[in-house]
C-alpha positions as CSV (number, residue, x, y, z in Angstrom):
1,X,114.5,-89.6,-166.1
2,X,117.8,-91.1,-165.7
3,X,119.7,-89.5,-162.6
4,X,124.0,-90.3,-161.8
5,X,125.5,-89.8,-158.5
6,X,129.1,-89.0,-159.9
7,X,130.6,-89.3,-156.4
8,X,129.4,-90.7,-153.4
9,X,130.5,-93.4,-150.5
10,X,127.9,-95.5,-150.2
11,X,129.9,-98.2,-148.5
12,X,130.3,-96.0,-145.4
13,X,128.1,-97.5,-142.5
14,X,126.3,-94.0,-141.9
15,X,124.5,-94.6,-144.5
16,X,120.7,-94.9,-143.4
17,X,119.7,-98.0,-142.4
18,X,123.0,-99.1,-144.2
19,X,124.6,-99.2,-147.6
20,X,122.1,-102.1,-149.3
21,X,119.2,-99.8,-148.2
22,X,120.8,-96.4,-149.3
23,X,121.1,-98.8,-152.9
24,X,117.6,-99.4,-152.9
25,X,116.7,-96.0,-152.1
26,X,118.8,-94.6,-154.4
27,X,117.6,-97.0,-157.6
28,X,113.7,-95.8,-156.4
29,X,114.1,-92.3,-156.4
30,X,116.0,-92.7,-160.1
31,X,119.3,-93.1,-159.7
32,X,120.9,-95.5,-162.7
33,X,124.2,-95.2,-161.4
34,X,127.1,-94.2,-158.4
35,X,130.7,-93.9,-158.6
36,X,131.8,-95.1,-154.5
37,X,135.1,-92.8,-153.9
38,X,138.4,-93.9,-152.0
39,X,140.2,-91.4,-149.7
40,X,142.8,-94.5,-148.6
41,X,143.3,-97.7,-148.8
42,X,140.4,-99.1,-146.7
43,X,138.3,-96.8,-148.7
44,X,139.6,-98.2,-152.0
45,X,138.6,-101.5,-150.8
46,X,135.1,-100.6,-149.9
47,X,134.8,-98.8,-152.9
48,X,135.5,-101.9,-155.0
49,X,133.9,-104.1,-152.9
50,X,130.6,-102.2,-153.5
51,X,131.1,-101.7,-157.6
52,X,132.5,-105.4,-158.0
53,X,128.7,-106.4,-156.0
54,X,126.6,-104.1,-157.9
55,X,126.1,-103.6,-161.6
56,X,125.0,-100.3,-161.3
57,X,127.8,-98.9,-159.0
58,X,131.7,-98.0,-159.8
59,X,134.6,-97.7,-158.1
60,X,137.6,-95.2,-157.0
61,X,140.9,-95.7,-155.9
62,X,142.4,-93.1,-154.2
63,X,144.5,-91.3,-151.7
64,X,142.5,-87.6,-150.1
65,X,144.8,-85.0,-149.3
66,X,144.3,-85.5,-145.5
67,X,145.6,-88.7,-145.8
68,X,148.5,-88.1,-148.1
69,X,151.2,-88.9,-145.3
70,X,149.8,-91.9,-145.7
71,X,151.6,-92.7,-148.9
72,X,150.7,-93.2,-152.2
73,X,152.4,-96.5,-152.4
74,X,149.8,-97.8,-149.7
75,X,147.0,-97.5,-153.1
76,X,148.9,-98.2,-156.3
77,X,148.2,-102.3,-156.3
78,X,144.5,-101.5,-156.0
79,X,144.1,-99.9,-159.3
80,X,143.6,-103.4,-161.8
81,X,140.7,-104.3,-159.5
82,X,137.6,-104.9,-161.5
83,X,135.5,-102.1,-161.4
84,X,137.9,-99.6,-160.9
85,X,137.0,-96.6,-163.1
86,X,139.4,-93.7,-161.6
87,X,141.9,-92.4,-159.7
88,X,141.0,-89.9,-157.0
89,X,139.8,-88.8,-155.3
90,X,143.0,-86.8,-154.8
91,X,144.4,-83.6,-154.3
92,X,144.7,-80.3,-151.7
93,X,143.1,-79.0,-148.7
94,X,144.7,-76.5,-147.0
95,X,141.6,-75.6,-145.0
96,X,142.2,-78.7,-142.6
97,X,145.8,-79.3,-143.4
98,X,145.8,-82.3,-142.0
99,X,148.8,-83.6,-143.7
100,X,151.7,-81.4,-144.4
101,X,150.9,-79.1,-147.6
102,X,154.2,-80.4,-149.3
103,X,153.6,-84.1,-148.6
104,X,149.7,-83.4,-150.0
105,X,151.3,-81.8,-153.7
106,X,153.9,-84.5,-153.6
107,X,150.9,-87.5,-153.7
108,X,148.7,-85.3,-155.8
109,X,151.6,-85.3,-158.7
110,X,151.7,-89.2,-157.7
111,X,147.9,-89.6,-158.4
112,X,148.1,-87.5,-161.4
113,X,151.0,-89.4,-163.3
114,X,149.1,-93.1,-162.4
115,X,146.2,-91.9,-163.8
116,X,148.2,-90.5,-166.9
117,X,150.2,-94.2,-166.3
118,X,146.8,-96.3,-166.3
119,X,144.7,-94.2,-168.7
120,X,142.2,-93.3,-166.0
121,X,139.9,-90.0,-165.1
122,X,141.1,-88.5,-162.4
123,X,138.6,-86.8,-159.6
124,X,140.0,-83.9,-157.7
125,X,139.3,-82.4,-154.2
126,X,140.7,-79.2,-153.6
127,X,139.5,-76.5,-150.7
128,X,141.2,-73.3,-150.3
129,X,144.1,-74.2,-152.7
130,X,142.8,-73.4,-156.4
131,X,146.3,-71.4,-157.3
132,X,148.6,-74.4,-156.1
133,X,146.0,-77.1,-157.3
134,X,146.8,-75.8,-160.9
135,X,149.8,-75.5,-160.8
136,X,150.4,-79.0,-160.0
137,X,148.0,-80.0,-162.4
138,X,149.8,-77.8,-165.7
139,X,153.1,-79.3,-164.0
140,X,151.9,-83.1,-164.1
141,X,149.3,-82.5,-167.4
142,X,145.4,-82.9,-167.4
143,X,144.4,-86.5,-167.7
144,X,141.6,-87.3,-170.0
145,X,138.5,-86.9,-167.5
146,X,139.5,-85.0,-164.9
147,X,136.6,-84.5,-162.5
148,X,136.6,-81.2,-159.9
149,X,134.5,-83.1,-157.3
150,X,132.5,-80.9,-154.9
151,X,133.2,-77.6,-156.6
152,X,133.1,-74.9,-154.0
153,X,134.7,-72.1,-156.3
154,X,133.3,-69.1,-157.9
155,X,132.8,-68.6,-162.1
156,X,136.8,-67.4,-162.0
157,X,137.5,-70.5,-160.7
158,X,134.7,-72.4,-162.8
159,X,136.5,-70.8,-166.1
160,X,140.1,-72.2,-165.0
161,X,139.0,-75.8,-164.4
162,X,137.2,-75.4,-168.0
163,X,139.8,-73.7,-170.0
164,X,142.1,-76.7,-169.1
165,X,139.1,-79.2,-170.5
166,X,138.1,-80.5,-167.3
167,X,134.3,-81.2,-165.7
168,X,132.9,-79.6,-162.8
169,X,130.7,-81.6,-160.5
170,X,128.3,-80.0,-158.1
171,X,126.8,-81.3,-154.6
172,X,124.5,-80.4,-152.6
173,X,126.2,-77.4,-151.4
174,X,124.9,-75.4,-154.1
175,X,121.2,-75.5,-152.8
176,X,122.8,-73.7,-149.9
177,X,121.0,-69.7,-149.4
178,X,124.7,-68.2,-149.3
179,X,126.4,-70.3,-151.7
180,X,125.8,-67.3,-154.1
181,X,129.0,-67.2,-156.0
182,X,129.0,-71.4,-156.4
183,X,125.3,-70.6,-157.9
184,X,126.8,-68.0,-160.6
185,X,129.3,-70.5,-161.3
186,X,126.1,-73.6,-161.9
187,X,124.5,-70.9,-164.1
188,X,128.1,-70.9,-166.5
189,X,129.2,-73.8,-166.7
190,X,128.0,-75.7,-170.1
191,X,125.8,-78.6,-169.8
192,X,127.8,-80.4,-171.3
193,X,130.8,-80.1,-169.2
194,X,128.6,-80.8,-165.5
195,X,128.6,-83.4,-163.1
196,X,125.9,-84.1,-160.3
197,X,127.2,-85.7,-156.7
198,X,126.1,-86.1,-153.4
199,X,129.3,-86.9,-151.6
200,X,127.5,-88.9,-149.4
201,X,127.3,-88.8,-146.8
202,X,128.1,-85.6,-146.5
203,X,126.7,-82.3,-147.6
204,X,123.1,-83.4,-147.6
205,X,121.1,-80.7,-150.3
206,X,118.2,-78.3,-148.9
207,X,115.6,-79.8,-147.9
208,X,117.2,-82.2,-146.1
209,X,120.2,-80.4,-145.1
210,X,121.8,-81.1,-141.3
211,X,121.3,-84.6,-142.5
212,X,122.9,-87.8,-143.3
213,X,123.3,-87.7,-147.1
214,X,122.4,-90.3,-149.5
215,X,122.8,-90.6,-153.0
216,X,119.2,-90.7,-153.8
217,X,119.1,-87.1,-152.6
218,X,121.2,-86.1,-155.8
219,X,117.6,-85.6,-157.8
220,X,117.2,-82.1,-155.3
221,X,120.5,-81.6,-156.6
222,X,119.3,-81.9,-160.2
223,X,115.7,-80.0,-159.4
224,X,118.3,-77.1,-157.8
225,X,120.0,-76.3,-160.7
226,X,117.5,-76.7,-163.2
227,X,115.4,-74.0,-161.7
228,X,118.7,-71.5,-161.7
229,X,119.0,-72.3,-165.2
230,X,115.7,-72.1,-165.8
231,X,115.3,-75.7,-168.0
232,X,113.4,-78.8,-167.2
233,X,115.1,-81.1,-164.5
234,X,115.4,-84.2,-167.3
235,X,117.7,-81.8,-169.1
236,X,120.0,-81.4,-166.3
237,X,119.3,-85.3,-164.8
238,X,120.0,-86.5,-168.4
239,X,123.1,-84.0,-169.5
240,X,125.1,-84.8,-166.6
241,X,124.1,-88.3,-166.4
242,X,125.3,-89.1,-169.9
243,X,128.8,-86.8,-169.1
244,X,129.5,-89.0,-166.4
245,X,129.3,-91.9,-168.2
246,X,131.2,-90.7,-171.2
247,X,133.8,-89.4,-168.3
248,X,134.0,-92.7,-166.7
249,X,134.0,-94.4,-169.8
250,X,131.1,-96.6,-168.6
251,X,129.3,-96.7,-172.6
């Protein structure tokens, strides 16, 4: 059974007993391959410093909405790095607002237009801003592969990121007890159209939630959602395995 962490960031030190070991652990329990996530520049780095020493690992560059006073100028010579595979992750979060909600829409439109400029996916955060987060997105036009990382919405919100052709990706937070309406949405959306992710190290999936994440833990993931949808886990572990590497464009 072939199992993909779609998002994770395995570089980050937290990692336990460090990122080599959280590879190890990760290849062990399944796991054929990662896509390591920037938020910023140093992030980027790591990111491709990980995919460009491991076969089985990809990278991200990209500027998250808390840093997006940062600049997206501070990312853009990053992007022709070998093993570079998307742009993102990038987008809105007016939960935290830690940068200024106009200066976050003005660097999402950025990311959108250099993944539409370098033919990249695109992977998208977005918390508590689903009404301005497509709006930019019909403004700017849906890249080819645009990922909704850690979906957190309901099946409304579920429909709108699949009308416009995109992928959802779940995380652990759907094995949650009270993540009722992000469970109706895991029971909609097609195979075909699902991603898996741990978002590591973050978000650690029942039964090791309060945890430090890992992406080997992205096969509870895969068991959670099989048993809402009522199929065998190698159906879900394979489906969204083989949609993130047609996503990706990994072959």
């Amino acid at each position: 059974m072939e199992l993909f962490d779609s998002h994770c960031h395995v570089y980050d030190d937290r990692m336990p007993d460090g990122p080599p070991a959280a590879l190890d652990a990760a290849r062990a329990a399944g796991v054929t391959g990662m896509v390591a996530v920037g938020c910023d520049r140093p992030t980027s780095e790591a990111s491709i410093a990980v995919a460009q020493a491991n076969d089985d690992v990809w990278a991200t560059v990209g500027l998250h909405p808390h840093d997006a006073d940062q600049g997206v100028d501070t990312i853009v010579d990053l992007i022709g790095n070998s093993g570079v595979v998307a742009i993102g992750e990038a987008g809105l979060d007016y939960y935290y607002d830690n940068s200024p909600r106009d200066v976050q829409r003005t660097a999402f439109a950025a990311q959108i237009q250099l993944a539409h400029e370098h033919d990249l996916p695109l992977v998208i955060h977005t918390r508590d801003a689903w009404d301005d987060t497509f709006d930019v997105l019909d403004a700017e036009g849906m890249p080819n592969g645009t990922v909704f990382h850690c979906f957190t919405g309901g099946p409304d919100e579920a429909r709108r990121c699949l009308d416009r052709g995109a992928h959802v990706s779940f995380s652990g937070i759907v094995t949650f007890k009270t993540a009722t309406d992000l469970q109706a949405a895991a029971r909609l959306v097609p195979l075909d159209r699902m991603l898996i992710e741990t978002d590591a190290p973050y978000l650690a999936p029942v039964p090791h939630r309060g945890k430090t994440n890992q992406p080997a833990y992205v096969a509870h993931t895969a068991q959670f959602i099989a048993d809402l949808r009522d199929v065998r886990v190698s159906e879900v572990a394979e489906a969204t395995a083989r949609n993130a590497r047609q996503v990706f464009r990994l072959g």
